[in-house]
KOLLODREN-175094 format. One record per residue (C-alpha): residue in one letter; x, y, z. Coordinates in steps of 0.5 Angstrom, whole numbers, plus 500, padded with zeros to 3 digits. Layout:
<rs>
AXYZ/...
</rs>
This chain:
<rs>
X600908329/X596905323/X594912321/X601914319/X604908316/X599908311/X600915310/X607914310/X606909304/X603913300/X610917299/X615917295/X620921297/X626918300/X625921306/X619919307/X620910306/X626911310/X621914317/X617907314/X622902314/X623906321/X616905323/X615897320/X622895322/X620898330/X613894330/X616887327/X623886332/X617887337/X615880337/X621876339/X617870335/X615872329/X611868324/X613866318/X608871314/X609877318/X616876317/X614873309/X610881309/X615885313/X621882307/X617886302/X616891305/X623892306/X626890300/X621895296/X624901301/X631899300/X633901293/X630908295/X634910301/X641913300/X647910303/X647913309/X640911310/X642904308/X648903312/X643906319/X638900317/X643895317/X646896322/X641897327/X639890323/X645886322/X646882329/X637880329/X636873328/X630874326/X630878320/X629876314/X634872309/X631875303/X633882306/X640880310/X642878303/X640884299/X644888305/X650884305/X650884298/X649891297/X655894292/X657900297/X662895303/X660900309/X653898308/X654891308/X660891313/X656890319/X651884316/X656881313/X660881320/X655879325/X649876321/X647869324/X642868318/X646868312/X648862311/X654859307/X651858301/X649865301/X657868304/X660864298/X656867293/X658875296/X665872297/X665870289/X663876287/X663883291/X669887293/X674887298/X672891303/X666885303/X671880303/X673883309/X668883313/X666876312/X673875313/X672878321/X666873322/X666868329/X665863324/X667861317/X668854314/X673851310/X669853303/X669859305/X676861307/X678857301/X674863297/X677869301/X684865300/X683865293/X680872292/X682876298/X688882299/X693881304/X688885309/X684880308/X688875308/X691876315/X684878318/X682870316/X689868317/X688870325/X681868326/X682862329/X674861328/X676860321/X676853319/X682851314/X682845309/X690843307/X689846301/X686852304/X692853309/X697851304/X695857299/X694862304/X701860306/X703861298/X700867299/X703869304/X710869300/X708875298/X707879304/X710876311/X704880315/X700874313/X704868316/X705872321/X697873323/X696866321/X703864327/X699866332/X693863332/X692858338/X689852334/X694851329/X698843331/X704842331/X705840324/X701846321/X706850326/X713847324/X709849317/X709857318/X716858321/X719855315/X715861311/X717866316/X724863316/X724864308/X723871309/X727873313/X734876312/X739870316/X737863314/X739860321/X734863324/X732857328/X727856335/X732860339/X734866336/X732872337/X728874331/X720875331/X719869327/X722865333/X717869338/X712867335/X713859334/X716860341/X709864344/X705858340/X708852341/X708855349/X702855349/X699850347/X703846352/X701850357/X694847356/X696841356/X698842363/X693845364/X688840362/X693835367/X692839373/X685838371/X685831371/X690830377/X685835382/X691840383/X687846379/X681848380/X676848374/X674855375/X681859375/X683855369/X677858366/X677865368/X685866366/X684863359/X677867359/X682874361/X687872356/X682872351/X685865348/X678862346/X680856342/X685853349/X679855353/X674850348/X679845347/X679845356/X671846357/X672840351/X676835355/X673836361/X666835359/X666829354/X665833347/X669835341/X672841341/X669844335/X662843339/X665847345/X668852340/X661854337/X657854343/X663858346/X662864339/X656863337/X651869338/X646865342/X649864349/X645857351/X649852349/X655855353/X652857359/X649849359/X656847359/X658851364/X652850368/X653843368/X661843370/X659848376/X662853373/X661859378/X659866377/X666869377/X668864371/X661865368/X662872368/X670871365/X666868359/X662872358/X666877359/X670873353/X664873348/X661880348/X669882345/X669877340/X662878339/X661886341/X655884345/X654891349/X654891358/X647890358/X647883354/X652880359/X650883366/X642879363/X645873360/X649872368/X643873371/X640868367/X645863368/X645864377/X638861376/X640855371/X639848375/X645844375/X641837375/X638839369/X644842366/X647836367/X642832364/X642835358/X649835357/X649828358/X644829353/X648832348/X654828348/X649822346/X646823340/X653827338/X656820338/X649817334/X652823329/
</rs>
């Protein structure tokens, strides 16, 4: 194997460094641990053979790359900034290493086909949806206005509902999330109201802007009940679990495993979305969640995240052998130093 990595080194064709990174990026993602030198070594390599690969090639290489935690910052950067968007799609989509800094420099310079792809991330902070807000199309803007994954800052939501003056799609995008309050709600109708034909329009029509306040404000008061029914012991956990699981409503179903587990529902949303199952599975794990609402869960994750069959059917597997005692404890743990913070 040694042999024919350095005679593929000794080459120069483009053929010839793409069957390298080929060869080095096989043997680095071997090791599930790495250390900070091969790693150190490995960013070399890779960013020597980049500008040497056509775009196709790139795009295959970061495809294969884009979700790994392991891969070096230096190259998820060089990748996601690279000027063809289809390369850069996926890293900038899935890419746990990238960091905000790093997403805003992107967001501050390159096109709208990347803008898009960050705009589509599980996560965004308000920093950087203040950018995309700024700078984006009205594809990304509807795409960031219905990620309930993306925080908004006021000033965030109220441009982005500026914005959305000029194209109703964006309001209508944004009327669907989930997490919006009352407040902010109320605040979308009266854009949708201003763009409709009839200036009556009012929570009782027929119009699609009133079925959409009607759809969200429904629901947020179904998770309330939900949550009472909780609470009284008129529900069982698990069935709550899996219907909000099976509809796909992520933030409702933080926003419960929050109330019953003593934690913020910001905290229950980032372990419930982020790429590592750990922390969910500890939650469920310690409030006895059983396996067919794990699975729900999963199930949730592997749309949102595009997680293959595979990655869930192991991840079940994992959570039967959890012990809740331990679970328990270290829930207790968490909540904790969560109110040291």
């Amino acid at each position: 194997m040694l042999h024919s990595l350095f005679k593929l080194a000794a080459e120069t064709s483009s053929d010839a460094r793409r069957k390298l990174l080929q060869a080095v990026t096989d043997l680095f993602f071997c090791d599930p641990e790495p250390t900070g030198l091969s790693k150190h070594h490995y960013g070399e390599i890779a960013l020597r053979a980049l500008p040497h690969l056509d775009s196709e090639a790139r795009q295959g290489y970061a495809d294969e790359v884009a979700a790994e935690p392991n891969l070096p910052r230096s190259v998820a950067n060089a990748l996601a900034g690279d000027p063809d968007g289809e390369v850069a799609q996926l890293v900038l989509r899935l890419s746990p290493v990238l960091t905000d800094r790093d997403l805003a420099a992107i967001a501050l310079n390159q096109s709208q086909a990347h803008l898009a792809a960050i705009a589509e991330r599980v996560r965004l902070s308000e920093n950087i949806t203040d950018i995309l807000v700024d700078r984006g199309d009205t594809v990304v803007l509807k795409t960031v206005g219905g990620n309930e994954g993306a925080a908004f800052s006021e000033e965030g939501f109220d441009r982005l509902l500026e914005r959305g003056r000029e194209e109703a799609a964006i309001p209508r995008a944004v009327a669907v999330r989930s997490d919006l309050s009352d407040a902010r709600a109320e605040r979308v109708l009266r854009v949708l109201v201003e763009l409709g034909e009839d200036d009556d329009i009012d929570l009782a029509s027929d119009s699609e802007a009133a079925a959409i306040a009607r759809l969200a404000r429904r629901q947020r008061l179904e998770v309330n009940q939900l949550i009472g029914d909780l609470k009284g012991g008129t529900r069982p956990l698990d069935d709550v679990v899996v219907m909000l699981a099976e509809e796909d409503r992520a933030y409702h179903l933080a926003q419960v495993l929050a109330r019953v587990s003593d934690i913020g529902v910001e905290q229950a949303l980032r372990a419930l979305l982020q790429r590592d199952v750990s922390g969910i599975a500890l939650a469920c794990r310690a409030l006895d969640i059983g396996i067919a609402g794990f699975a729900a869960v999963l199930a949730l994750r592997a749309r949102r995240l595009m997680f293959a069959n595979k990655d869930t059917e192991e991840d079940l597997r994992r959570y039967a052998q959890i012990d809740s005692a331990a679970a328990t404890r270290g829930m207790r743990f968490i909540r904790m130093k969560a109110r040291v913070a």
